[in-house]
C-alpha positions as CSV (number, residue, x, y, z in Angstrom):
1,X,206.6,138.4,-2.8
2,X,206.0,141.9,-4.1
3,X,205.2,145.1,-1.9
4,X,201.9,146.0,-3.2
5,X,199.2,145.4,-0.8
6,X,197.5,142.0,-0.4
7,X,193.6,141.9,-0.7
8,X,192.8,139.0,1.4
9,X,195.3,136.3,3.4
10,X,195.2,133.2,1.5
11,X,194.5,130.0,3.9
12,X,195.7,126.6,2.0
13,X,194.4,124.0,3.5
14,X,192.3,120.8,3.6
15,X,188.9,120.2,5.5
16,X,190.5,117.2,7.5
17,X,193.6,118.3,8.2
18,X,194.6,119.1,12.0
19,X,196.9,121.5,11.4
20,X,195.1,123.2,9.2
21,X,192.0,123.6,11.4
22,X,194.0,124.9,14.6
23,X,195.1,127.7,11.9
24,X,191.3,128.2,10.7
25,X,190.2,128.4,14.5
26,X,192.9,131.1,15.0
27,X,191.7,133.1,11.7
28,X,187.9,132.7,13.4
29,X,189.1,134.0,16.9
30,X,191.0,136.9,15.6
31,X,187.9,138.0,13.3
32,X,190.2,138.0,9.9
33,X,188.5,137.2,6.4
34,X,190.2,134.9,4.0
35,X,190.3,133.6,1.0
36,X,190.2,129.5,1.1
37,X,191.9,127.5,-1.0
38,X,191.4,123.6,-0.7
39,X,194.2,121.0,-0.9
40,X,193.0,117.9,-1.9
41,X,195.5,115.3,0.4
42,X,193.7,112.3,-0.6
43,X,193.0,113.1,-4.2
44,X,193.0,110.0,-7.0
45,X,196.2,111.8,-8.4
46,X,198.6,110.8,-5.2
47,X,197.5,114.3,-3.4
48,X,197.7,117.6,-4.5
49,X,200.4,118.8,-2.1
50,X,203.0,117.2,-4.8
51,X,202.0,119.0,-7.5
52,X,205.0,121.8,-8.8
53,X,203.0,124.7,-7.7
54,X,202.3,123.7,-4.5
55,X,205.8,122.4,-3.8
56,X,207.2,126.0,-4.6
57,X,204.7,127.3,-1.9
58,X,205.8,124.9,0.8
59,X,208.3,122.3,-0.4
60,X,207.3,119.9,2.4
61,X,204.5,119.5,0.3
62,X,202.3,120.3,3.5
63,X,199.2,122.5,4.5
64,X,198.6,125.0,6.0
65,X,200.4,127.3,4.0
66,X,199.1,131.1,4.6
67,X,199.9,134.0,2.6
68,X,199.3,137.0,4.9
69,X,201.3,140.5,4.1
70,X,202.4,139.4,1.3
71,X,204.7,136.6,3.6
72,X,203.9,132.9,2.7
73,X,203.8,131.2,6.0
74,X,203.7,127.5,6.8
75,X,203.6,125.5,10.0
76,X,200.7,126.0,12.3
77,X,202.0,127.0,15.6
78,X,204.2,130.0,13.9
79,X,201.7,131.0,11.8
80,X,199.2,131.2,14.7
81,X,201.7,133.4,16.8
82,X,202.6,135.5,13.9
83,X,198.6,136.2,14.1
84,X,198.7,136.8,17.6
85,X,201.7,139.4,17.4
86,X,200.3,141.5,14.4
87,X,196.6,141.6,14.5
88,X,194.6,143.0,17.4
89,X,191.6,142.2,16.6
90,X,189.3,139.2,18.5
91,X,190.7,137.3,21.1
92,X,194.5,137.6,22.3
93,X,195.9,133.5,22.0
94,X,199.2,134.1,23.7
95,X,198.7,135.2,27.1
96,X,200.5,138.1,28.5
97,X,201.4,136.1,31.4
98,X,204.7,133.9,30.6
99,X,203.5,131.2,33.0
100,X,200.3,130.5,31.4
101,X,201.7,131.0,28.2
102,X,204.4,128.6,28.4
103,X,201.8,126.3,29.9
104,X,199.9,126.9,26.5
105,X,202.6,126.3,24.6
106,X,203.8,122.9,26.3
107,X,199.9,121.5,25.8
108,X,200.3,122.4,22.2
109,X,203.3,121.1,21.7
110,X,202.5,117.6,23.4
111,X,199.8,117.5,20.7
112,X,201.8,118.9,17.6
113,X,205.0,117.4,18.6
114,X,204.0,113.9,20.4
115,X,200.5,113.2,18.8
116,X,199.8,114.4,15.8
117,X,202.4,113.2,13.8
118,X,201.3,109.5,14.5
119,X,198.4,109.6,12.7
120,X,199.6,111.7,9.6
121,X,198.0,110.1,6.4
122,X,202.0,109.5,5.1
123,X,202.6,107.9,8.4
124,X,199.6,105.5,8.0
125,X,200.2,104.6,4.8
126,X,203.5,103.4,5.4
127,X,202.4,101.2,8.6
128,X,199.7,100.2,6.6
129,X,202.0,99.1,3.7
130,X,204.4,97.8,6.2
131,X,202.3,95.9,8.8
132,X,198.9,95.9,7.8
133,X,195.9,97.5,9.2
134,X,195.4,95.1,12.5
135,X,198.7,96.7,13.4
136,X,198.1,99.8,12.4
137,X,195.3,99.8,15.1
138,X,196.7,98.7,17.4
139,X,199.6,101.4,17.0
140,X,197.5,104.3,16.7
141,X,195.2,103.0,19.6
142,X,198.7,102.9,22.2
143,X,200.4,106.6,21.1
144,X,197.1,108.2,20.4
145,X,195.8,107.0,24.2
146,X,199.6,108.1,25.4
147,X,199.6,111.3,24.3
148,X,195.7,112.0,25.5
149,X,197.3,111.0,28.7
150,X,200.0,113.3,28.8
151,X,197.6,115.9,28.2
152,X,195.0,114.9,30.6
153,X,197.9,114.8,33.5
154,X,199.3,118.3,32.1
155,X,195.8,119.8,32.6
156,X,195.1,118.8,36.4
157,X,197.5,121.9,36.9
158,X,196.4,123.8,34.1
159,X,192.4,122.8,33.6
160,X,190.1,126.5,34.0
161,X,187.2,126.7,32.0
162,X,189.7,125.7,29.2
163,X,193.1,124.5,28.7
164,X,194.6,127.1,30.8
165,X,192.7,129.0,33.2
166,X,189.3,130.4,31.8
167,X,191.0,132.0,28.5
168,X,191.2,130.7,25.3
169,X,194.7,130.0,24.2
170,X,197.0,128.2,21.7
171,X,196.2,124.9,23.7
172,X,192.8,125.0,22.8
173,X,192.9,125.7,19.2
174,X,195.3,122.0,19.0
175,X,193.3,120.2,21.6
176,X,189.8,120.5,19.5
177,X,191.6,119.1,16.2
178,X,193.3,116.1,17.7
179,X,190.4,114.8,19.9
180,X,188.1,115.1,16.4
181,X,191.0,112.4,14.6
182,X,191.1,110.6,17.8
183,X,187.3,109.8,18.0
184,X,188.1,108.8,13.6
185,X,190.2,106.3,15.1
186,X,187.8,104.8,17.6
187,X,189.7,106.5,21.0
188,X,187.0,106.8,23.4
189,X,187.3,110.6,25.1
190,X,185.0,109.5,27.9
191,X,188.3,108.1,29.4
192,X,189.8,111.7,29.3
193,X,187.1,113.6,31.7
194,X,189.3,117.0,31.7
195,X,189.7,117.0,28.1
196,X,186.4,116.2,27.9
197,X,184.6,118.8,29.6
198,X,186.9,121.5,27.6
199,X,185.3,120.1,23.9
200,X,182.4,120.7,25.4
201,X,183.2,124.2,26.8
202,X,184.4,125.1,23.3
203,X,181.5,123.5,21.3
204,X,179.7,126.4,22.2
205,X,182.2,128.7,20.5
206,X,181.5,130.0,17.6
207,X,184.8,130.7,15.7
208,X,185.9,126.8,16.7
209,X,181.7,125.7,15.0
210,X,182.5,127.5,11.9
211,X,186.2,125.8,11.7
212,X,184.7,122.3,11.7
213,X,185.7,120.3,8.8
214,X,181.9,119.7,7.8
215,X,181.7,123.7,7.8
216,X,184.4,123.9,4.9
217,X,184.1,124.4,1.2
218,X,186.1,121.5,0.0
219,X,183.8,119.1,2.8
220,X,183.4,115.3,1.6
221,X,181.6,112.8,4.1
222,X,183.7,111.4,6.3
């Protein structure tokens, strides 16, 4: 990228997609304008994340992609910390405190790592293709309710008003994302009190209302 100075950061993204959103909270939470650009994932065409000129922006053919600095970053959780360390604005995601931040961290991860990728739209597809949608269920339904349990067990040492302690941090901004798909796929939260009582915390949060997928420009009905 060139040296001259960038206007506006450039958010890629899709309405629906996790990762995406996490990176929308973060922009919210640190108070930085954007420019949005949508990423249709389910368009007619095969998805617009294969076309030439987004595959020179990311070549996993992936959002988010944000251009910030005149840097093109990809991949939620870096872009999020790269946020955290260069803009001083809003709230601070990455505590000071190495405890609480590695306890962030693992949360997020669990969810990034060890839930998420279940239920990616390339990923259900190919179970879908492979053993039809009564299996498909019933696959999402067991690592979907695995890795809410992971996280429900990781916050009875973690659990504040929030994730960890009565900040907002990294854990939140993935939590809020992953229990909106899980709800898609007919996971009942009331079984995950902890988690529960955090979505409800954060519902009351502005830059996580105004990140909503319903709240975006390139919003279909769901």
């Amino acid at each position: 990228m060139n040296q001259t100075k960038q206007a506006k950061p450039i958010l890629w993204s899709f309405y629906l997609s996790s990762c995406s959103w996490r990176v929308r909270i973060a922009l919210n939470l640190k108070n930085i304008d954007y420019e949005y650009k949508a990423v249709d994932l389910l368009s007619k065409k095969g998805g617009d994340q294969f076309n030439k000129e987004f595959t020179k922006l990311n070549p996993k053919q992936e959002v988010p992609i944000l251009l910030i600095d005149n840097i093109i970053f990809t991949q939620s959780i870096p872009i999020i910390e790269y946020l955290d360390s260069t803009r001083k604005t809003g709230l601070k995601l990455l505590s000071d405190d190495v405890v609480k931040r590695a306890r962030s961290r693992i949360i997020a991860e669990v969810i990034n790592s060890g839930i998420q990728p279940y239920q990616n739209a390339n990923v259900i597809k190919r179970i879908n293709k492979e053993m039809g949608k009564e299996k498909r269920i019933e696959w999402l339904n067991f690592y979907l309710n695995k890795g809410l349990t992971t996280v429900e067990t990781l916050l009875k040492d973690t659990k504040g008003r929030y994730c960890v302690g009565d900040e907002i941090s990294l854990a939140d901004l993935c939590l809020v994302p992953q229990v909106f798909a899980a709800k898609r796929y007919k996971i009942d939260i009331g079984n995950f009190p902890l988690i529960n009582s955090i979505i409800l915390e954060l519902d009351n949060v502005s830059a996580f209302h105004k990140a909503l997928p319903e709240n975006q420009p390139d919003f279909l009905k769901i």
